[in-house]
N, C-alpha and C positions, 0 to 999 in steps of 0.2 A: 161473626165477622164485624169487626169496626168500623167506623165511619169512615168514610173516604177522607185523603187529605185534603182533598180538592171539592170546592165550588165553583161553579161556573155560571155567570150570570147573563144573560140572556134576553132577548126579547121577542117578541111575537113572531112563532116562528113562521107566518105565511110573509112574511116580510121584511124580518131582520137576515140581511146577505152575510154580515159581517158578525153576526152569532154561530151560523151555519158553520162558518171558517173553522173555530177552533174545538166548536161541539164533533164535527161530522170526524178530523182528525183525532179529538181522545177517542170518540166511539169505535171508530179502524183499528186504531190499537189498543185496545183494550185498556183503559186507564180510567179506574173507578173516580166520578164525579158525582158531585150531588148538583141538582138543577138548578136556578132561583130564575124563575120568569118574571118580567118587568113587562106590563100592557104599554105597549108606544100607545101612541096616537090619542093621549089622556092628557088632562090640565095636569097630574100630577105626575107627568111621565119623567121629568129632571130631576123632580125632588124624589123621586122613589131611586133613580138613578144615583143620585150624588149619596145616598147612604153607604150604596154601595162602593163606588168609583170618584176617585181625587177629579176624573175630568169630566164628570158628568156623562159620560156618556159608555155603551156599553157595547159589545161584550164586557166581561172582568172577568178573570182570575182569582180567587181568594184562596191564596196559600200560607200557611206559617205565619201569618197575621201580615202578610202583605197583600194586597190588592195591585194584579198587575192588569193594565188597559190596553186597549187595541190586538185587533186580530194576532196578526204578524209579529209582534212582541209575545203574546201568549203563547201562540207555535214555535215560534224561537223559545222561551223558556222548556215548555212540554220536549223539544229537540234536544235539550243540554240535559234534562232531567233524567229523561229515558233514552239512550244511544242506544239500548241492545232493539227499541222500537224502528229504529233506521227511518224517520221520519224525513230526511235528506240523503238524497243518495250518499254512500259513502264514497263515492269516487270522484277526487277532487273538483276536474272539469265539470263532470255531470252535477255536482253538487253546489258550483257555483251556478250554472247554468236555472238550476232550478231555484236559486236563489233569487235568480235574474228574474225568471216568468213571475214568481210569488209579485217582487216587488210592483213590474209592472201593473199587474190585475191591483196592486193595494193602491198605488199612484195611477192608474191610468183609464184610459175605455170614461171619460166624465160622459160622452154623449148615449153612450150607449145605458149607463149608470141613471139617467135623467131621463130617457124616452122609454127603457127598458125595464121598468126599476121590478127587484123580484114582488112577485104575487103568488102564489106553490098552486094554490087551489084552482085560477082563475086558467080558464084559456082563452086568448084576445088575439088570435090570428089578422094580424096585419098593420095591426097596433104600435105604433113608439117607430114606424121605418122609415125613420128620419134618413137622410144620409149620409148624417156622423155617425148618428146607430149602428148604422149597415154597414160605414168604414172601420167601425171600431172590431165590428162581427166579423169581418172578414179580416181582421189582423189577428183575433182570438182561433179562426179557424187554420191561418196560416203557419202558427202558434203551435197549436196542436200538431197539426202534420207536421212541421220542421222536429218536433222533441219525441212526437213517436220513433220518427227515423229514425233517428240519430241515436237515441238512448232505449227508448221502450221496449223496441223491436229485437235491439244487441243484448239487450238485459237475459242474464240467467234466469229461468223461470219466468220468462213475461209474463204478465199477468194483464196487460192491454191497458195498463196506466201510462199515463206519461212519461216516466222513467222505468218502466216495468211495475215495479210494485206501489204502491198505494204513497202518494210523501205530502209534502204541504202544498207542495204545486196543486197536488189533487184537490187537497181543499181548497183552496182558492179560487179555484175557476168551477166547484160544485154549483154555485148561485148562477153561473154564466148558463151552466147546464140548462138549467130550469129555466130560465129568462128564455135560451129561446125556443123548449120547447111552448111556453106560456103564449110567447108574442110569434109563434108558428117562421120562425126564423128556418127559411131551407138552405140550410148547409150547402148542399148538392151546386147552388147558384153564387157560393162567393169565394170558390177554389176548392170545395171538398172532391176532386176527382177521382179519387181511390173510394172512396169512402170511408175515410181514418176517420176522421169528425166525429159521421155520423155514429161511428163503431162506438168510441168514446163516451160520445152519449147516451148511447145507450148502456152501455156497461156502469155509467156514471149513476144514471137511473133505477138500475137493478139492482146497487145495491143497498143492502139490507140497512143500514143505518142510513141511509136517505130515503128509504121507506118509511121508515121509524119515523123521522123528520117528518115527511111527508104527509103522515096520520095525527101525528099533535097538530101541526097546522091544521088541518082540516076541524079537527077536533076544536079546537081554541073560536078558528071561524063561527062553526056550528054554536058554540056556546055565546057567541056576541051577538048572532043575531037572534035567539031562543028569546 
């Protein structure tokens, strides 16, 4: 087998939200990547960065000798690349819809982004509940229940994703995931009444390629502090 066409470059994974984003969606649908880890939190975290990325900063892309930046721009390519991956629902409404949620999680939630911020290994129950956090939490939970309904739930073959099957929306809000089971955020107290949220979460959590995440972080941890 050949090298993949793809790189993807990345950073620590107990703490980069927006590496998460477009690793956890190639690893869902199966689209052979090679890794390139960048250490944050180093004097030489920009410059190892800018080798890779025109803007300094990372995720990247490296394809056909282009280097493409930002989450959502990368998912949006990986979506045009591969259509038979159905990385966006194919149904127009629902497709803009999800188009919708991606954007907000990539533009919005700053308070929750800043009290919350992810940590994979850590658990800090009660931590960051500010009451932007909490507003922001309880718009992410509102979120969910309104697109289960509506689309998850109608979807052929549900599969208990946001739109039924697994799309960029899912990635998107995978770091939300983690944030709050890290900062013991209960669902159950900011309109989870059915328990969609919680369901979410947890199916969010079990799967296999956010476990995979889930063991490099830890790994990576262990080796900073050895």
């Amino acid at each position: 087998m050949g090298q993949p066409d793809f790189e993807l470059v990345i950073g620590d994974k107990n703490w980069s939200s927006w590496s998460l984003r477009p690793w956890l969606a190639m690893k869902v649908a199966g689209i052979p990547f090679r890794e390139i880890e960048i250490r944050l939190r180093q004097e030489d975290t920009k410059a190892q960065a800018l080798r890779h990325s025109p803007s300094g900063f990372i995720p990247v892309l490296k394809w056909q000798g282009n280097a493409i930046w930002d989450s959502l721009a990368i998912s949006e390519t990986l979506a045009d690349l591969f259509p038979e991956k159905k990385l966006w629902p194919e149904d127009p409404v629902a497709r803009a819809m999800a188009r919708s949620a991606a954007a907000e999680m990539h533009s919005g939630f700053p308070d929750l982004r800043r009290d919350m911020s992810m940590d994979i290994v850590s658990r800090l129950p009660g931590e960051g509940h500010s009451e932007g956090a909490l507003a922001n939490a309880r718009r992410v939970v509102e979120l969910w229940g309104s697109l289960r309904a509506r689309f998850g739930r109608a979807a052929a073959g549900d599969q208990g994703f946001l739109f039924g099957h697994f799309t960029i929306a899912d990635a998107m809000y995978a770091p939300v995931v983690t944030r709050f089971r890290t900062y013991g955020v209960d669902v159950s107290k900011l309109g989870d009444n059915d328990g969609t949220a919680r369901a979410y979460m947890d199916l969010m959590l079990g799967l296999p390629a956010v476990l995979e995440w889930e063991e490099g972080a830890r790994k990576q941890m262990a080796a900073r502090t050895a």
